[in-house]
PyMOL Python script that loads the backbone (N, CA, C, O; Angstrom):
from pymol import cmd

cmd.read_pdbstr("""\
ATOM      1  N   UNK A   1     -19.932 -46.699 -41.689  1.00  0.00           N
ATOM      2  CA  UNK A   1     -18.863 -46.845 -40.723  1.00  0.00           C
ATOM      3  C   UNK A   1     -17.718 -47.603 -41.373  1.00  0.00           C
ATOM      4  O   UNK A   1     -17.852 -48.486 -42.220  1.00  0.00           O
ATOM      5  N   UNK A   2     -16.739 -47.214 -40.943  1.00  0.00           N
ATOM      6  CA  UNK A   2     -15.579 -47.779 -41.829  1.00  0.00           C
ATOM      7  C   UNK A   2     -15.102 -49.007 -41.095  1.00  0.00           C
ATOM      8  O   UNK A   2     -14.838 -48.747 -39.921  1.00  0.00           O
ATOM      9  N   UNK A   3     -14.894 -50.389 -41.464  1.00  0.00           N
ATOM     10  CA  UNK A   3     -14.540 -51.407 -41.246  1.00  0.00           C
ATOM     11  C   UNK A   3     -13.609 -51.774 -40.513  1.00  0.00           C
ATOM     12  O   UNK A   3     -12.933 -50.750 -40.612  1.00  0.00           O
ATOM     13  N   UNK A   4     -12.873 -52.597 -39.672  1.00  0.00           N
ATOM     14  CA  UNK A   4     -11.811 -52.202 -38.289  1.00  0.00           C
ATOM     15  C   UNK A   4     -10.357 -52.904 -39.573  1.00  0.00           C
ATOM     16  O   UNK A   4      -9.255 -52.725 -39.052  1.00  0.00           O
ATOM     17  N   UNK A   5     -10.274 -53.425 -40.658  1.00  0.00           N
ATOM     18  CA  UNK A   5      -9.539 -53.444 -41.502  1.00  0.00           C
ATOM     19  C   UNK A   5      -9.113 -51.994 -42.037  1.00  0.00           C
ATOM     20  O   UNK A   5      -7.934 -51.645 -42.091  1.00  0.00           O
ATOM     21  N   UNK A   6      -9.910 -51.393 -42.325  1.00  0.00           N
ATOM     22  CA  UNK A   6      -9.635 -49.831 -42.850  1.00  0.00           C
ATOM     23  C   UNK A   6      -8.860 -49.314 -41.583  1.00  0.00           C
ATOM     24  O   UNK A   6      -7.667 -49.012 -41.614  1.00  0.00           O
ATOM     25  N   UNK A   7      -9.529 -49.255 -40.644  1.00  0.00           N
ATOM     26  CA  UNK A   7      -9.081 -48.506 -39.520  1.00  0.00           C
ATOM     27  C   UNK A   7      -7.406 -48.814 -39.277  1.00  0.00           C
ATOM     28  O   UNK A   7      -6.477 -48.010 -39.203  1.00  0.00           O
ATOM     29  N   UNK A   8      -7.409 -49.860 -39.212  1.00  0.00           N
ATOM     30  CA  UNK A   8      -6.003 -50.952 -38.760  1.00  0.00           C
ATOM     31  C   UNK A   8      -4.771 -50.420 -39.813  1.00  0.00           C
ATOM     32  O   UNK A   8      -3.669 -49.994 -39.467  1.00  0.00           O
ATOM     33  N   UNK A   9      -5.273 -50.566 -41.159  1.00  0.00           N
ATOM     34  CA  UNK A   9      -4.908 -50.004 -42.483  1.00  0.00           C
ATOM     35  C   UNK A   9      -3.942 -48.901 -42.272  1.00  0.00           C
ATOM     36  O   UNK A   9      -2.715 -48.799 -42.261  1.00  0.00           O
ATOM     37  N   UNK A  10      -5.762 -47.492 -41.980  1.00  0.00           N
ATOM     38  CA  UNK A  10      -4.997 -46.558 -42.260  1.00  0.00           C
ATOM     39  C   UNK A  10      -3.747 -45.811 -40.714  1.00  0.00           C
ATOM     40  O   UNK A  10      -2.819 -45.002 -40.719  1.00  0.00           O
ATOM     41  N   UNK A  11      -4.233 -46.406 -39.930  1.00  0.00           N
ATOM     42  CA  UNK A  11      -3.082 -46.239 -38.307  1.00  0.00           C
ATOM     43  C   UNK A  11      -1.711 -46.965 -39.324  1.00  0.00           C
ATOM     44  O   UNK A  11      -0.747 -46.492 -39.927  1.00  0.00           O
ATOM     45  N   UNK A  12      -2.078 -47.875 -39.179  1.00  0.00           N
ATOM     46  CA  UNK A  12      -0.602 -48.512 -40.098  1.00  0.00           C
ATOM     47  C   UNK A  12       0.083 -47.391 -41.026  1.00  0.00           C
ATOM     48  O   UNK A  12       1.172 -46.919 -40.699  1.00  0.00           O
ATOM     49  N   UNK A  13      -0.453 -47.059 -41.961  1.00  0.00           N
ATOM     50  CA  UNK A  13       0.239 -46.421 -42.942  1.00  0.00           C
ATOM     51  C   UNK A  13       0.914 -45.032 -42.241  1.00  0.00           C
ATOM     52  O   UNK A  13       2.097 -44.735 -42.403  1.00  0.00           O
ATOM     53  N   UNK A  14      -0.183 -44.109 -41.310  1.00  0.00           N
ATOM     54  CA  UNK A  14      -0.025 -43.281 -40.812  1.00  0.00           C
ATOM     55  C   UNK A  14       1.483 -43.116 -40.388  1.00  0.00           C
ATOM     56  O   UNK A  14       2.362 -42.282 -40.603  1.00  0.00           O
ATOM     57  N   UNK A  15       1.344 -44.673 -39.460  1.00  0.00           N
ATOM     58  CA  UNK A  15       2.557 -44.790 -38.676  1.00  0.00           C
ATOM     59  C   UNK A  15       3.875 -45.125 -39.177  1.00  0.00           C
ATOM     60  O   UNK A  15       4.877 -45.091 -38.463  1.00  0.00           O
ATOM     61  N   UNK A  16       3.879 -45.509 -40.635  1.00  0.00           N
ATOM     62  CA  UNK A  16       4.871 -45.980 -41.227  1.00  0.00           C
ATOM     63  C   UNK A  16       5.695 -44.558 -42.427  1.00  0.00           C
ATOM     64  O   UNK A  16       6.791 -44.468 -42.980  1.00  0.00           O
ATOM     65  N   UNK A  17       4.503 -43.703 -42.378  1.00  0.00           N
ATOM     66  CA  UNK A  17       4.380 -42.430 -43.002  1.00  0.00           C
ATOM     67  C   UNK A  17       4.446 -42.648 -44.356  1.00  0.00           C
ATOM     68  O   UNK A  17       4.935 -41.810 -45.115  1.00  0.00           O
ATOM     69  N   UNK A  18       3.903 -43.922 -44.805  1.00  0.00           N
ATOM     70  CA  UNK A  18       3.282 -44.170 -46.561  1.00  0.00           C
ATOM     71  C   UNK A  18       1.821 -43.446 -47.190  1.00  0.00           C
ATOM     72  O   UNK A  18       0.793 -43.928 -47.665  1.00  0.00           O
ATOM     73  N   UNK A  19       2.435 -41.633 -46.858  1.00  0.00           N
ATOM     74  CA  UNK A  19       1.377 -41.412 -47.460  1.00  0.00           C
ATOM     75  C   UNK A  19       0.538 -41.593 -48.491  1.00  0.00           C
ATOM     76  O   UNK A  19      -0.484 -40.953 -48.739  1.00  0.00           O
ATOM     77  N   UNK A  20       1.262 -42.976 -49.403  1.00  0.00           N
ATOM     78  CA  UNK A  20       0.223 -43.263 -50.608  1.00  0.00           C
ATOM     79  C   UNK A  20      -0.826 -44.084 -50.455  1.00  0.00           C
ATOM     80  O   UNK A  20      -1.907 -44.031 -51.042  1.00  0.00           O
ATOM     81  N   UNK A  21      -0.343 -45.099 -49.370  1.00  0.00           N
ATOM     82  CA  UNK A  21      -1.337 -45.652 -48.913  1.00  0.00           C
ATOM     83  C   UNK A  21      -2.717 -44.960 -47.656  1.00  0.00           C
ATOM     84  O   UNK A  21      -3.825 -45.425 -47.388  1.00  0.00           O
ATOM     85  N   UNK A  22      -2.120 -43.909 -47.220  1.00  0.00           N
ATOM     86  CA  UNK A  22      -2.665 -43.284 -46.248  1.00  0.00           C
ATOM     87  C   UNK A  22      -4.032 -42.859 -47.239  1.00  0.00           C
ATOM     88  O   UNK A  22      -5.154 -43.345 -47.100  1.00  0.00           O
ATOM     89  N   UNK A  23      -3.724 -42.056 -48.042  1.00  0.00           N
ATOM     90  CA  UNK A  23      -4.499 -41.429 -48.600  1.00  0.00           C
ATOM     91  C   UNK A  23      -5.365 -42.762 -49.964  1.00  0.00           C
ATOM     92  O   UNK A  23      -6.484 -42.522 -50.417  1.00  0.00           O
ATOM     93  N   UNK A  24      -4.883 -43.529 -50.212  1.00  0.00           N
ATOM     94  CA  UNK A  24      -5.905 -44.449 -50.570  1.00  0.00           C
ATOM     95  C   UNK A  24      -6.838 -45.154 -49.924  1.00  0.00           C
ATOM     96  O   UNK A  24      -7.828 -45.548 -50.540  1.00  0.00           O
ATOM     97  N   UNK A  25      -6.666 -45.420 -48.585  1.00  0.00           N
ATOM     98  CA  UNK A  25      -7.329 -46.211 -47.747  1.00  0.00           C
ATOM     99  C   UNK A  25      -8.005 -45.121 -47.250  1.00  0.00           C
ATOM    100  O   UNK A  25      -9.141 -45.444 -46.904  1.00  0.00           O
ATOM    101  N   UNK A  26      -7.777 -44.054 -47.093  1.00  0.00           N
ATOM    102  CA  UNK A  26      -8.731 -42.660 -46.908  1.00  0.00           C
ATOM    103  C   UNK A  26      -9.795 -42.634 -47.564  1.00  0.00           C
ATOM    104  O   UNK A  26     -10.918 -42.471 -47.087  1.00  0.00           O
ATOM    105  N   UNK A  27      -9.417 -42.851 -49.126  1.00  0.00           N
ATOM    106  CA  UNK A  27     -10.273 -42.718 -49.638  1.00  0.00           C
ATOM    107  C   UNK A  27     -11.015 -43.658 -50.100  1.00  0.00           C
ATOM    108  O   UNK A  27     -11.947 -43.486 -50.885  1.00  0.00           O
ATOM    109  N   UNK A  28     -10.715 -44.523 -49.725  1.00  0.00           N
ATOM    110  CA  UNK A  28     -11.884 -45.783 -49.993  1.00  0.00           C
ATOM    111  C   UNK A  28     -12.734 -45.903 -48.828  1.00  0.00           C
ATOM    112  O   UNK A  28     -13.860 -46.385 -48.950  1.00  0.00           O
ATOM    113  N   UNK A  29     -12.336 -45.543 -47.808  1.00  0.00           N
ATOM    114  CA  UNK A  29     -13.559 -45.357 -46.700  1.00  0.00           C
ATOM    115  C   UNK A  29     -14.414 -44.118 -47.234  1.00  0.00           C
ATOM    116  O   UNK A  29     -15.635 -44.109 -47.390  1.00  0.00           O
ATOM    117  N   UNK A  30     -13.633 -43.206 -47.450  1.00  0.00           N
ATOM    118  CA  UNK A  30     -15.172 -41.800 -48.112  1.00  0.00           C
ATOM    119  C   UNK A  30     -15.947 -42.918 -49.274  1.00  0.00           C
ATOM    120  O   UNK A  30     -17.177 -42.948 -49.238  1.00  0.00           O
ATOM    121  N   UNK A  31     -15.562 -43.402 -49.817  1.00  0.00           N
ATOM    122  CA  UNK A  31     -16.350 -43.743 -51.376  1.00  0.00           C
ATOM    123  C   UNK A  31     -17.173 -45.186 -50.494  1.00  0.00           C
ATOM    124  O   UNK A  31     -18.202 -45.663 -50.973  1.00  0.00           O
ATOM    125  N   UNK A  32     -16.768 -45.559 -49.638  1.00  0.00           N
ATOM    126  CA  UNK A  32     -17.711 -46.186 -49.014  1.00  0.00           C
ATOM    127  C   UNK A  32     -18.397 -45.719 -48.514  1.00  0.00           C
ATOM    128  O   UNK A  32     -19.348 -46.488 -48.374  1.00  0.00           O
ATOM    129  N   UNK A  33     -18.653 -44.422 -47.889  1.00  0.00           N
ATOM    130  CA  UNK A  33     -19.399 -44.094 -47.008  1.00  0.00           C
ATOM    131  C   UNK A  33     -20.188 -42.869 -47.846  1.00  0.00           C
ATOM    132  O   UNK A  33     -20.720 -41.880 -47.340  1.00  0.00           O
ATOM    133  N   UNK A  34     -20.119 -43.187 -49.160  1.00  0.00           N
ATOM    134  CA  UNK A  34     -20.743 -42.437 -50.058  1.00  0.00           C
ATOM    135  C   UNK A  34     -21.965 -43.532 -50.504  1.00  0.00           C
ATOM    136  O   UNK A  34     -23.186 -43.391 -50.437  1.00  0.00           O
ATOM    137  N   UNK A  35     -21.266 -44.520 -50.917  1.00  0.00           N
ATOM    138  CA  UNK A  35     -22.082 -45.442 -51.485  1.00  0.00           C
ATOM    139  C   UNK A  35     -23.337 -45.788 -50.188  1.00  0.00           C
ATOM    140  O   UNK A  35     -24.538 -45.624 -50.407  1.00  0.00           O
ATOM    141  N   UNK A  36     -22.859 -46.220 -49.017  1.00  0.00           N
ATOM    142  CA  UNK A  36     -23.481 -45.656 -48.385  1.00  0.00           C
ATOM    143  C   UNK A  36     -24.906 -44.972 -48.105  1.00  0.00           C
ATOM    144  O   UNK A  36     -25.963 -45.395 -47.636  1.00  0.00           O
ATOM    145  N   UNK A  37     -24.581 -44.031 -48.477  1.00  0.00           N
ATOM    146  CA  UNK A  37     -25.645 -42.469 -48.470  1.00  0.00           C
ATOM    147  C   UNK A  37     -26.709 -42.959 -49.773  1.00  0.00           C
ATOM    148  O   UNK A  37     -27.938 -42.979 -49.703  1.00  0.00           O
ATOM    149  N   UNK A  38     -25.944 -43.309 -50.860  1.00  0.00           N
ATOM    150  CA  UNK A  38     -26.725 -42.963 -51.789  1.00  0.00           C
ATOM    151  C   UNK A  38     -28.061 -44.271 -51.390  1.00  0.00           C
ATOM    152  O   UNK A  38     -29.211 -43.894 -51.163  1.00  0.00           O
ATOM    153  N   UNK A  39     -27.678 -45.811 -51.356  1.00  0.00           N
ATOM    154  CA  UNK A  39     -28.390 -47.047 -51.040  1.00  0.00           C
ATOM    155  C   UNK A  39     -29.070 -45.992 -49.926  1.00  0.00           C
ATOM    156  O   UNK A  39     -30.023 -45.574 -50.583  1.00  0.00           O
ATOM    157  N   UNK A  40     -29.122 -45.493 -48.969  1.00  0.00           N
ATOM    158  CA  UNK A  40     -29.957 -45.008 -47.894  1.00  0.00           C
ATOM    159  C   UNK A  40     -31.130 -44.297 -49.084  1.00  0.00           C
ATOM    160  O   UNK A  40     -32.245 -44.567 -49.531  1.00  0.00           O
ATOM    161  N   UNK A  41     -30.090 -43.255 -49.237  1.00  0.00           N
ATOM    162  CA  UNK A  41     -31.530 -42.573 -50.100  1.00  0.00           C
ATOM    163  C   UNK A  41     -32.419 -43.256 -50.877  1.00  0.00           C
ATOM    164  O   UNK A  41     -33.637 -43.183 -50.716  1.00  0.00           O
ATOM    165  N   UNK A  42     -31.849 -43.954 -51.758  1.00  0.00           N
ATOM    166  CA  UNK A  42     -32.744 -44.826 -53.070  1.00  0.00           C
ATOM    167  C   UNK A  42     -33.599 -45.580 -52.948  1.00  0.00           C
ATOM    168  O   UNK A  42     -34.329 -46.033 -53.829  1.00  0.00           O
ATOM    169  N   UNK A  43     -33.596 -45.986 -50.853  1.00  0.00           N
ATOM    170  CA  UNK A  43     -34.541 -46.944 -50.259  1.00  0.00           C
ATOM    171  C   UNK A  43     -35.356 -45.737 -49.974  1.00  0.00           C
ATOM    172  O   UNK A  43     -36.326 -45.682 -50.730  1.00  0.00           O
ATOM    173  N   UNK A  44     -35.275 -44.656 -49.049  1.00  0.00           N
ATOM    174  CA  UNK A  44     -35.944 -43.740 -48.992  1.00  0.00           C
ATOM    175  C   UNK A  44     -37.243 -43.616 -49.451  1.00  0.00           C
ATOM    176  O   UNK A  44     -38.382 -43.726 -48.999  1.00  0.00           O
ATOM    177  N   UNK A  45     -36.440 -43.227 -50.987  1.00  0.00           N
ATOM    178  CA  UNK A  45     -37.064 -42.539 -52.397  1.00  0.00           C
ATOM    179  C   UNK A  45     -38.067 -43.596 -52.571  1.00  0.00           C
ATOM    180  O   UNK A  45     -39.190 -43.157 -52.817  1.00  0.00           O
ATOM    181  N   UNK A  46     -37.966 -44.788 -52.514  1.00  0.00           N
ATOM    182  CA  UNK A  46     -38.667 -45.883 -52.633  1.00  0.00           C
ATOM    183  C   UNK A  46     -39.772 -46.429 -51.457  1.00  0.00           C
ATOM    184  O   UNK A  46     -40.580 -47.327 -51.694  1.00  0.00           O
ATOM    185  N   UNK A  47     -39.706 -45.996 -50.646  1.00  0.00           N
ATOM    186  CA  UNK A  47     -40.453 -46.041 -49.857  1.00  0.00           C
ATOM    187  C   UNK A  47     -41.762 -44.866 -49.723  1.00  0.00           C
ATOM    188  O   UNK A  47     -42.975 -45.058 -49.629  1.00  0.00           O
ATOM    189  N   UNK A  48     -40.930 -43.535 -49.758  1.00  0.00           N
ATOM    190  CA  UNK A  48     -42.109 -42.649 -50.133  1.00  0.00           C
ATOM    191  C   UNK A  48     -42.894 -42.734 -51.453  1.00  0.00           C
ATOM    192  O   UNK A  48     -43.976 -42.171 -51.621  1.00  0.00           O
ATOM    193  N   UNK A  49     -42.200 -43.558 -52.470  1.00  0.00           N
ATOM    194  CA  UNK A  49     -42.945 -42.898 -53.389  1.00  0.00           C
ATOM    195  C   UNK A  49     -44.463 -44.602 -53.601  1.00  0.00           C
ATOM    196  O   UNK A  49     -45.430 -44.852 -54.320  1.00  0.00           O
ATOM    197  N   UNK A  50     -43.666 -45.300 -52.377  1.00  0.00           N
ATOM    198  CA  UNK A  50     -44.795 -46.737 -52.918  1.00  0.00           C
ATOM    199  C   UNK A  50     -45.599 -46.582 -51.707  1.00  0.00           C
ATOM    200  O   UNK A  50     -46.563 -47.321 -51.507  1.00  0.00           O
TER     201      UNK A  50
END
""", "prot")
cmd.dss("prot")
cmd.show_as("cartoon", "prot")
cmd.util.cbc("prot")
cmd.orient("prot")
């Protein structure tokens, strides 16, 4: 879930129409919510395999 800083962030930029920032703060919520996924799995993986 993306952080209410991100959120705040990217409305801001939206609204100011700095798409450089729009699209960085975009994408640091995906790469968070990647990192994310992967820690889910790796506990997973670790759990089935012990």
């Amino acid at each position: 879930m993306a952080s209410s800083e991100h959120l705040k962030a990217l409305i801001k930029s939206h609204i100011s129409r700095d798409d450089g920032h729009f699209y960085s703060v975009a994408m640091q919520m995906a790469a968070h919510e990647v990192n994310r996924e992967i820690e889910y799995f790796n506990l997973d993986a670790v759990i089935s395999v012990g």
